[in-house]
Backbone as CSV, one residue per row, in Angstrom:
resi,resn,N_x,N_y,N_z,CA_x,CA_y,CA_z,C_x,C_y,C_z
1,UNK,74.100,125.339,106.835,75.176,124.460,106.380,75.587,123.482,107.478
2,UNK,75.961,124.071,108.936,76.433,123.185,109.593,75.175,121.919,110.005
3,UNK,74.084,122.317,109.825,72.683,121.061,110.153,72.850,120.325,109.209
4,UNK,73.401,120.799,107.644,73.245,119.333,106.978,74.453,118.785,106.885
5,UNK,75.755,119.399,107.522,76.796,118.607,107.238,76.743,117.922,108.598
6,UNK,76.099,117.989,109.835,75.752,116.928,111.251,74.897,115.641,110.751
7,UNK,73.960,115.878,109.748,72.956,114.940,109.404,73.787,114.180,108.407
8,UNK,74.875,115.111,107.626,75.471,113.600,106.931,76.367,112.968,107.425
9,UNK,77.000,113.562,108.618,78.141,112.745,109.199,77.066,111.893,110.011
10,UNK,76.134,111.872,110.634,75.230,111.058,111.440,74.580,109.966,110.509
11,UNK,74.487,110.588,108.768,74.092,109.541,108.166,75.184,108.024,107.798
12,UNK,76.086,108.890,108.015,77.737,107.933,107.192,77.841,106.955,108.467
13,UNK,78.036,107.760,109.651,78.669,106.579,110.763,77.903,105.965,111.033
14,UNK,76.420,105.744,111.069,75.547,104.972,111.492,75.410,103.678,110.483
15,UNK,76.100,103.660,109.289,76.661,102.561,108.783,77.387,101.729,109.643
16,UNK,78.214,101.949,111.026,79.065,101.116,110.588,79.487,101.373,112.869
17,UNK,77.786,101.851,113.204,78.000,102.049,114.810,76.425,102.340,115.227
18,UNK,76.189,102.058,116.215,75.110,102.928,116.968,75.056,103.582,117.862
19,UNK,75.945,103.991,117.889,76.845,104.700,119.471,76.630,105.959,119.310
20,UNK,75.370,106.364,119.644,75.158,108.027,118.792,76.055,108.576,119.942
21,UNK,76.090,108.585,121.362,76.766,109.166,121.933,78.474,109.446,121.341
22,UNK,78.940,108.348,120.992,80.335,108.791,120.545,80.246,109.440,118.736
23,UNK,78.252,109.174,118.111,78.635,109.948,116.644,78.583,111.168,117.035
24,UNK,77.971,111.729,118.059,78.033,113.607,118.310,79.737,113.233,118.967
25,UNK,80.344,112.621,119.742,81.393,113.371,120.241,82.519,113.502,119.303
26,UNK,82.060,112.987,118.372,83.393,112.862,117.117,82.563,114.355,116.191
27,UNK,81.250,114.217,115.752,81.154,115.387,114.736,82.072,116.818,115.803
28,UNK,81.097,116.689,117.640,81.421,117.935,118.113,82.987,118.554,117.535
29,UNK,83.955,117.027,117.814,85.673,117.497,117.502,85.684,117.857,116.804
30,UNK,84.988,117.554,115.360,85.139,117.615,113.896,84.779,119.354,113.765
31,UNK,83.686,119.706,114.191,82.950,120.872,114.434,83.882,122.192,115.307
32,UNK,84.294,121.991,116.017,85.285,122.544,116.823,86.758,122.685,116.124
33,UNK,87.153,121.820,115.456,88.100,122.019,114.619,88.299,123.052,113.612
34,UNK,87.142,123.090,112.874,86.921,123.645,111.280,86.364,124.759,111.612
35,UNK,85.925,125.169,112.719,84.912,126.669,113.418,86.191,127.229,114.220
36,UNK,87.273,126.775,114.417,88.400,127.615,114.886,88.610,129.043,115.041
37,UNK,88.826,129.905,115.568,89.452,131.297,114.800,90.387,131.029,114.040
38,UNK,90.109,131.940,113.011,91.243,131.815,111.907,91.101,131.480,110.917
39,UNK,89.992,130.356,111.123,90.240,129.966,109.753,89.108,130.760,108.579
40,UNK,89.691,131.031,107.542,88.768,131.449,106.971,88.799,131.165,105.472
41,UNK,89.531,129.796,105.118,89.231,128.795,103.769,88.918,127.516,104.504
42,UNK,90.115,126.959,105.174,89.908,125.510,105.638,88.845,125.557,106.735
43,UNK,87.710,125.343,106.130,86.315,125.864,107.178,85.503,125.100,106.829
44,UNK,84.018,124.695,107.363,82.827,124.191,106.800,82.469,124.531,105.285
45,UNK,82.684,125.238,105.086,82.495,126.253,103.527,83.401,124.952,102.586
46,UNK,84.597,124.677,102.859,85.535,124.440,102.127,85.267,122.439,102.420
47,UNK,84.935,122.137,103.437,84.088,120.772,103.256,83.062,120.765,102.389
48,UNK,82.069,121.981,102.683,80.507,121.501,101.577,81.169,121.778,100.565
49,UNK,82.267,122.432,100.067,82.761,122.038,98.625,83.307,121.034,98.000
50,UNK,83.883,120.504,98.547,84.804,119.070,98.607,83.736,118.095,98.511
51,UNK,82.400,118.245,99.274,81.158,117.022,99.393,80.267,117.280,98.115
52,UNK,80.314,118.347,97.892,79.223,118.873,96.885,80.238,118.335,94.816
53,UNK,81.761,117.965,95.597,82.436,117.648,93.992,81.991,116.100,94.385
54,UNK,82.663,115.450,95.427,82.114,113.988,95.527,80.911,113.612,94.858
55,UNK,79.732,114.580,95.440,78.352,113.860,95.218,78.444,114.034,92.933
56,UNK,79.498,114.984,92.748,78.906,115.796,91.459,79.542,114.198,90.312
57,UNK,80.384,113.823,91.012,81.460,112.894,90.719,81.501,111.274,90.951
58,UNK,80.166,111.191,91.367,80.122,110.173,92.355,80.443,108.827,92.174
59,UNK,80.104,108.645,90.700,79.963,107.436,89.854,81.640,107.124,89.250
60,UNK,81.999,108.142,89.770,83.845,107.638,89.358,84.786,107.154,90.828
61,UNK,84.048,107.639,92.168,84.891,106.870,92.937,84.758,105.517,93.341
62,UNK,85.367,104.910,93.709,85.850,103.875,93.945,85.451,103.144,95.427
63,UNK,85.197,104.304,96.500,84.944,103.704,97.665,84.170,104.784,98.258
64,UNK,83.176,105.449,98.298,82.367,106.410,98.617,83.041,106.814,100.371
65,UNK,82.690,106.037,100.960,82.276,106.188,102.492,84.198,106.411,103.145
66,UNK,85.574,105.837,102.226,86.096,106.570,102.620,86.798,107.454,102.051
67,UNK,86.009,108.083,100.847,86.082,109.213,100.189,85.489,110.517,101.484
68,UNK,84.698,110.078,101.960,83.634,110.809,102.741,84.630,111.146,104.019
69,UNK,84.844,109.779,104.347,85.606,110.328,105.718,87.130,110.839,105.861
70,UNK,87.145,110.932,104.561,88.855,112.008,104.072,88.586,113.101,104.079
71,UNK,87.721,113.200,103.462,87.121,114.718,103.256,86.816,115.555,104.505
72,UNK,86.094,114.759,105.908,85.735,115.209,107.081,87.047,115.800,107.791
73,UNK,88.150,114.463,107.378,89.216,114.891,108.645,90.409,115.494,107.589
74,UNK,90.474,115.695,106.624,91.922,115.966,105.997,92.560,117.807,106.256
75,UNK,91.475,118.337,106.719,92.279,119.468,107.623,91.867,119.739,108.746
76,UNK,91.412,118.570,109.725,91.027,118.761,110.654,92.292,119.275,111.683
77,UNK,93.181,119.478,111.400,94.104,119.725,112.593,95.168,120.932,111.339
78,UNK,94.796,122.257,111.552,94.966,123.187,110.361,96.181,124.281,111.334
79,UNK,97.119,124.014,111.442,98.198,125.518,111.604,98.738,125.913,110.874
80,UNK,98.665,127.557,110.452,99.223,127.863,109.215,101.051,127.504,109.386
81,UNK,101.301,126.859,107.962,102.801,126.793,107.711,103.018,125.471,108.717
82,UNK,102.492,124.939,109.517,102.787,123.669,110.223,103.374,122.488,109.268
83,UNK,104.251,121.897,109.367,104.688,120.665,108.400,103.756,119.020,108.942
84,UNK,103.243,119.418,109.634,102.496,118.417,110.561,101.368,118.180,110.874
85,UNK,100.313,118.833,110.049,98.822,119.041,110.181,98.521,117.922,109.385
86,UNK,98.928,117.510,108.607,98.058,116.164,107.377,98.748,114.839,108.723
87,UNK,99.382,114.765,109.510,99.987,113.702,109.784,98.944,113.398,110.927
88,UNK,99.185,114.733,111.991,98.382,114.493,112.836,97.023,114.505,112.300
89,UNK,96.444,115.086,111.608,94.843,114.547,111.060,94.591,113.334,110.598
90,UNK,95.866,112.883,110.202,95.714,111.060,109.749,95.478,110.492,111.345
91,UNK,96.462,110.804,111.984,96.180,110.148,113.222,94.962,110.108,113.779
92,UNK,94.768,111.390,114.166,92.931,111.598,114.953,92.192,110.448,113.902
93,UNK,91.995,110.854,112.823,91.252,110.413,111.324,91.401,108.570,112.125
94,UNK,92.405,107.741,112.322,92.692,106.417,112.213,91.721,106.335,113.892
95,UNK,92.125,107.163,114.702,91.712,106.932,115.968,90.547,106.913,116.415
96,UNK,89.602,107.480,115.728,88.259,107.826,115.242,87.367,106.879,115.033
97,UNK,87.731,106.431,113.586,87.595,105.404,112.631,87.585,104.227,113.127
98,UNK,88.552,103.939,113.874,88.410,103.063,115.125,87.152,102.535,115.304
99,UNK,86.936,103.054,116.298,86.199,103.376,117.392,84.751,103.486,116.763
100,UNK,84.505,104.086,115.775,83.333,103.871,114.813,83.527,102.701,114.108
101,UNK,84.247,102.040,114.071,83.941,100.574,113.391,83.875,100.627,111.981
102,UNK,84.841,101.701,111.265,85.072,101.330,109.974,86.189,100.537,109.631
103,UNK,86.202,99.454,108.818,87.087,99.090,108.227,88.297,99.184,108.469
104,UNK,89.365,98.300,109.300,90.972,98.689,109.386,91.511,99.020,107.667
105,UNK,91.115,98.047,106.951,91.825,98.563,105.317,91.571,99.785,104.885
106,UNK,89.598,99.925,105.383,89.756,100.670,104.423,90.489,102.462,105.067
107,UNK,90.335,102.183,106.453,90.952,103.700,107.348,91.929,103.222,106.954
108,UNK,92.712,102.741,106.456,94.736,102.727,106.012,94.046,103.448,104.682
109,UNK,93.445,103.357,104.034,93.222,103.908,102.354,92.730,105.695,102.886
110,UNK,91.585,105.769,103.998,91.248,107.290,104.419,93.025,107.829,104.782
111,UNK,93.328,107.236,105.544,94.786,108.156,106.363,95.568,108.412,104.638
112,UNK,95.588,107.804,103.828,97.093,107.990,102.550,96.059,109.226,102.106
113,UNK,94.715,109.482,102.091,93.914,110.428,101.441,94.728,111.529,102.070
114,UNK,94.551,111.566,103.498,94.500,112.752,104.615,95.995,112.991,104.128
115,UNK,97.310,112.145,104.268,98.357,112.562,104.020,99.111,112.904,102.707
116,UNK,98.454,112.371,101.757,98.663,112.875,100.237,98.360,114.323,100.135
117,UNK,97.363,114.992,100.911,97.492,116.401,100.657,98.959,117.590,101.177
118,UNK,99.659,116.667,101.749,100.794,117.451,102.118,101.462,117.648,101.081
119,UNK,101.679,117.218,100.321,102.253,117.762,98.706,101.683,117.798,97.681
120,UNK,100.632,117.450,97.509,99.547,116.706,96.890,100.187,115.883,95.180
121,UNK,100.718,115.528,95.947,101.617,114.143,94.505,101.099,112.955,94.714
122,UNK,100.939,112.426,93.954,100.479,110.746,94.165,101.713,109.987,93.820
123,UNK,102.454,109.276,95.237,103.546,108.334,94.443,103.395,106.901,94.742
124,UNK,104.063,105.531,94.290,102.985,104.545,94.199,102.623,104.072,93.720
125,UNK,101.028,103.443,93.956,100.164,103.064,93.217,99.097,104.497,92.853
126,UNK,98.574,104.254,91.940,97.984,105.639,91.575,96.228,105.288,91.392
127,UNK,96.095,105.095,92.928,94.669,104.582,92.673,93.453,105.864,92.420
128,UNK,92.578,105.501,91.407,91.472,106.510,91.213,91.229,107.255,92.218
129,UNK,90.367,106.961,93.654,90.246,107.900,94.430,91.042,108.557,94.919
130,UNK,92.396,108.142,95.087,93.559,109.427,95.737,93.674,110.538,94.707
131,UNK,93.580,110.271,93.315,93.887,111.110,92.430,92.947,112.244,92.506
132,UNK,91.034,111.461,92.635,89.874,112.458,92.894,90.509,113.209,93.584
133,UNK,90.505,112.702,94.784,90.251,113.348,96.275,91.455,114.571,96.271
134,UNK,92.804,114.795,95.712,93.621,115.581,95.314,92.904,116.196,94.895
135,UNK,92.590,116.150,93.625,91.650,117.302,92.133,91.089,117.868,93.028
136,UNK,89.700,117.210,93.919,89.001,117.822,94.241,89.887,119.168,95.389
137,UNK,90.648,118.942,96.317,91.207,119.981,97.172,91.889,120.835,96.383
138,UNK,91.802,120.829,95.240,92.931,121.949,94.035,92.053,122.346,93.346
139,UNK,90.766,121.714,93.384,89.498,122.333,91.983,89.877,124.035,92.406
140,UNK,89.451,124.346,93.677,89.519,125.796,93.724,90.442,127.077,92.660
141,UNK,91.428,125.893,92.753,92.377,127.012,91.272,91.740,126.932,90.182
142,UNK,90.897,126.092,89.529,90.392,126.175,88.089,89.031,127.157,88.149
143,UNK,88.454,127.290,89.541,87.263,128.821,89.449,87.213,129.456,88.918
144,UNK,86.276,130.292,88.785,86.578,131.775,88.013,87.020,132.820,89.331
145,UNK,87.786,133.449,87.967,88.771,134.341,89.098,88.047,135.216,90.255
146,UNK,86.943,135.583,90.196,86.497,136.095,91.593,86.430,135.201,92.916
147,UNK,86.393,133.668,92.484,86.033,132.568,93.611,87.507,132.568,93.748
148,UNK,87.913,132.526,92.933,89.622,131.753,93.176,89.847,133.095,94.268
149,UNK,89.977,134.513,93.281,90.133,135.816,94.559,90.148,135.898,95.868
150,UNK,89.057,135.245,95.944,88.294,135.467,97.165,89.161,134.272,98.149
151,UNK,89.589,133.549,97.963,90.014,132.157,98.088,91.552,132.288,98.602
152,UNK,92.133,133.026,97.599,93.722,133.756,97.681,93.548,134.399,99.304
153,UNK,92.634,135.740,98.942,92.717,136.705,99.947,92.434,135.901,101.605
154,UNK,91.353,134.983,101.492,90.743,133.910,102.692,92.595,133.318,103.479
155,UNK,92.984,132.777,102.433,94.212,132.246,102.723,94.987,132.952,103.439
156,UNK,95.295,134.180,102.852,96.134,135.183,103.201,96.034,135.602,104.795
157,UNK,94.643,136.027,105.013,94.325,136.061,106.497,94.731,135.187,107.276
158,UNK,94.680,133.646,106.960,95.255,132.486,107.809,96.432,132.642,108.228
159,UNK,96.741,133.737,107.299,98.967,133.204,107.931,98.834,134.953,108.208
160,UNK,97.767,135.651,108.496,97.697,136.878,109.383,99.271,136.971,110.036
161,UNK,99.808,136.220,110.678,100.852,136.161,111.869,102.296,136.760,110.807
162,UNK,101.662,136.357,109.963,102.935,136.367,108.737,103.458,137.796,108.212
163,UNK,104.629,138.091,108.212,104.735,139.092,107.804,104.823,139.429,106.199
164,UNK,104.149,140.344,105.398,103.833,140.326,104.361,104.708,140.223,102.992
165,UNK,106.290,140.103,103.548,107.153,139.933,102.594,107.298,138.159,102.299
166,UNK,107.563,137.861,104.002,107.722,136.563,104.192,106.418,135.493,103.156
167,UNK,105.142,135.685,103.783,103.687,135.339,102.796,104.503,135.313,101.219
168,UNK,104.165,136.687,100.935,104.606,136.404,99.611,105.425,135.878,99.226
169,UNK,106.974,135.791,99.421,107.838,134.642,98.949,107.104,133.040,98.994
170,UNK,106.805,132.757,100.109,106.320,131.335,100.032,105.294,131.063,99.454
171,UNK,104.293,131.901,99.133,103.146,131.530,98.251,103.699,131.460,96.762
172,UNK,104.343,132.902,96.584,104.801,132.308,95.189,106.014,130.917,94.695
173,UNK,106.419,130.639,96.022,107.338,129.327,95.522,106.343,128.669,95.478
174,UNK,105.338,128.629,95.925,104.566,127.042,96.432,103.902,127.255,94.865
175,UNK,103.245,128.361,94.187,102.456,128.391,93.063,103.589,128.020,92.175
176,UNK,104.723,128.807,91.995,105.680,128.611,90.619,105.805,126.857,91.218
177,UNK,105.802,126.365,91.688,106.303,124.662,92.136,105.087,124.337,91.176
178,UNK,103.589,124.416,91.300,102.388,123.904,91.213,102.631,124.364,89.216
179,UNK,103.043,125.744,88.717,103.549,125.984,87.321,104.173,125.150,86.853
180,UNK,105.620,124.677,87.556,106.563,123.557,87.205,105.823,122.276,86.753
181,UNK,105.029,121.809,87.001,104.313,120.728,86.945,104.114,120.047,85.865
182,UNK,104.127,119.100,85.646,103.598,118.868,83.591,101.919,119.047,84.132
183,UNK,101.622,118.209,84.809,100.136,118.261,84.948,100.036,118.735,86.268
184,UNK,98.920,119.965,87.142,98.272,120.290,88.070,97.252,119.200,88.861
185,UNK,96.632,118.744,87.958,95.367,117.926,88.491,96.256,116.167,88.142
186,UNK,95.289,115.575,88.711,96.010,114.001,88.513,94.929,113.320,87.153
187,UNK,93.781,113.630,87.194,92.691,112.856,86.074,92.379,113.359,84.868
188,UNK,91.767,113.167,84.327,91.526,113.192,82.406,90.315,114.721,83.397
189,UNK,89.346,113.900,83.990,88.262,114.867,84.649,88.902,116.479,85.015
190,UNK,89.220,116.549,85.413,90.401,118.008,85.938,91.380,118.454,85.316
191,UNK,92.101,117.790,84.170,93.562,118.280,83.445,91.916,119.090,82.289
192,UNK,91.048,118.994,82.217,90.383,119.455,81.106,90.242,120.994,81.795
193,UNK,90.786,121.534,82.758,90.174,123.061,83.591,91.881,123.316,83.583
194,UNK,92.914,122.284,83.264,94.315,123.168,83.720,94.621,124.389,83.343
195,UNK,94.016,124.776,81.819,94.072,126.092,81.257,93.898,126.916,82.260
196,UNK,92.845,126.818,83.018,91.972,127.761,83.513,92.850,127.983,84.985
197,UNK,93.159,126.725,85.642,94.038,126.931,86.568,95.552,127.569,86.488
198,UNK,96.004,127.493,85.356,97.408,127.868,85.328,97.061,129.156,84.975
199,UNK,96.166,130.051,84.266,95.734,131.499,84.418,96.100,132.007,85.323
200,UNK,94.795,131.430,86.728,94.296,132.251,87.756,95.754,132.197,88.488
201,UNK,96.547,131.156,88.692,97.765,131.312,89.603,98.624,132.155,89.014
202,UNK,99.037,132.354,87.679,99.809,133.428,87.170,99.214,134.521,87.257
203,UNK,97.867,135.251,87.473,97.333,136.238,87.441,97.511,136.663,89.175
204,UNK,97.208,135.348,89.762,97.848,135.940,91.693,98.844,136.184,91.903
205,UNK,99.869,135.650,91.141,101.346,136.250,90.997,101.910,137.667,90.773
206,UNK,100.844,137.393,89.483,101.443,139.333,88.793,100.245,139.770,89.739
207,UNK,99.702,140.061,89.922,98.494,141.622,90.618,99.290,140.993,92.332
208,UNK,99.217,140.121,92.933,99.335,140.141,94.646,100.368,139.832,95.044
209,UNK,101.389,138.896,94.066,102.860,138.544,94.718,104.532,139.358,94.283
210,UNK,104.231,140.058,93.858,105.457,140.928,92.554,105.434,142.343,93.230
């Protein structure tokens, strides 16, 4: 996994640089980030999923390349319960981007990606790819319940530090918030799995949070 996700970040920036020296020193950060201890959702695993809905999807976004580079950095800077991880990943994400010679517009359109996941609401303009790029970091709730399971429990380990009453209160506010919702997903593409998502979160409720 990690050889073909080096070969596609080496394929993306070489659009737009030839500076292989600074494309390894940006994957290395990128790489070093997501291989952390700890983490054990927001990981390489949880990028080739996010790349593998892009590619499945492809013909509905709007700007590929900084669909791509949202996806690289939007938890690149991951502390559990931090209010400040999407902000500072916008930052690195802009500082980066730079320096590789993408687009000033279009890195202002990557950073609203990176920071829309802090609540994941779209307010605004409600452009197609912010809406994807949401769905796609929430597809995980519409799984079948062993992936979603597995996914819950992954999480759970992250906030390890947490004490197990504390966890549970905040997971279940954050899910009953995501219940409250008229719609979960933002597109026609994803409200068609909400069934399936509003299940699996009421089913993590009653069996792991009660």
């Amino acid at each position: 996994m990690a050889a073909n996700l080096a070969n596609r970040w080496t394929r993306l920036c070489k659009k737009f640089t030839s500076d292989e020296a600074l494309i390894t020193n940006c994957y290395r950060e990128i790489r070093d980030h997501y291989c952390e201890p700890g983490r054990y959702y927001h990981n390489f695993e949880h990028l080739q999923s996010l790349f593998s809905m892009a590619k499945k999807h492809w013909a509905e976004i709007e700007d590929s390349e900084a669909m791509d580079f949202g996806i690289w950095y939007h938890d690149l800077v991951y502390q559990p319960g931090s209010k400040e991880n999407e902000e500072r990943s916008a930052q690195i994400a802009a500082e980066r981007l730079r320096a590789l010679g993408f687009p000033v517009g279009r890195t202002v359109a990557v950073c609203n990606l990176i920071r829309a996941t802090a609540g994941h609401r779209i307010s605004g303009s409600r452009r197609r790819d912010l809406a994807l790029f949401l769905d796609f970091d929430l597809s995980i709730l519409a799984s079948s319940w062993n992936r979603y399971h597995r996914y819950a429990l992954a999480l759970r380990k992250e906030y390890a530090t947490l004490a197990a009453a504390a966890y549970r209160s905040g997971r279940k506010a954050f899910l009953g918030s995501l219940l409250q919702r008229r719609h979960i997903f933002n597109t026609e593409l994803f409200r068609r799995k909400e069934v399936k998502a509003r299940a699996n979160i009421r089913r993590e409720i009653e069996t792991s949070l009660t």
